[in-house]
Phi, psi and omega in degrees: 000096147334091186245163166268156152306296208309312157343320219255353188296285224272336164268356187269333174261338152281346174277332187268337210246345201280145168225022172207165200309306166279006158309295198284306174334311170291329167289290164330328148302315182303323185315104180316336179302307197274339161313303187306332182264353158301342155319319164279152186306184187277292173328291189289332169288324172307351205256311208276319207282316186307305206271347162253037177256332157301351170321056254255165174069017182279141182275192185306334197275308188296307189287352192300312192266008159280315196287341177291287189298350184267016167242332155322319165311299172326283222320297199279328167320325166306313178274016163116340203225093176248117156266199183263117155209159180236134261251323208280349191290333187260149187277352187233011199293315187261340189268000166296285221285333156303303193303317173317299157309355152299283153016255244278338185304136157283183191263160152295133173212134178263103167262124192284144165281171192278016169258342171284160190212085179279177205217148183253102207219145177230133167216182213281112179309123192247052173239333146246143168290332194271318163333132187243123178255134206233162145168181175246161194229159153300144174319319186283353170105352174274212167242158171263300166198136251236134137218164195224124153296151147266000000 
């Protein structure tokens, strides 16, 4: 797999710089390195991530460009083109590997039957006084479902 220095520059300043799983995910997506290795096959990136993830001893540069392809990987497993590789070899590899899959994950959604006629309202949180607890409620006062401002 072919990268320019400026590539391996530019994923070695996003690995230094990252300081959560997604921290890093988001950089790394923005990157021209992992656009160019999303280009390669699923299959030919599994390959790649094994032998430099075998490594003993890699520097910044090496683990910078283990995490561009297993988030290349990530990507097209999102299109459809998933192998197996494990993810755990990287110390932020599986919580990458969450978020993405999160993506994707749908949401819970709560549907009222149509005789409820809930209502929205905010009030005084009463474990803080400053606290504003927002949510929506039921005819009967309870909540149907609860969020909070700070």
């Amino acid at each position: 797999m072919k990268l320019a220095i400026s590539d391996l520059r530019e994923l070695a300043l996003v690995f230094a710089l990252a300081n959560t799983p997604l921290s890093l995910l988001r950089g790394m997506r923005k990157t021209s390195a992992v656009e160019k290795l999303r280009q390669y096959s699923a299959a030919e990136l599994a390959e790649y991530y094994d032998h430099i993830t075998a490594r003993p001893g890699r520097s910044e540069f090496v683990m910078a460009l283990a995490y561009a392809v297993l988030c290349a990987i990530l990507l097209r497993a999102q299109q459809g083109d998933a192998v197996a590789v494990d993810a755990t070899r990287l110390l932020w590899g599986e919580r990458m590997r969450e978020h993405l899959e999160g993506a994707l994950t749908t949401t819970t959604r709560t549907v009222l039957s149509g005789d409820v006629k809930p209502e929205v309202r905010q009030a005084r949180s009463l474990s803080s006084p400053t606290r504003i607890a927002s949510g929506l409620f039921g005819p009967d006062g309870q909540p149907v479902v609860s969020w909070r401002n700070s």
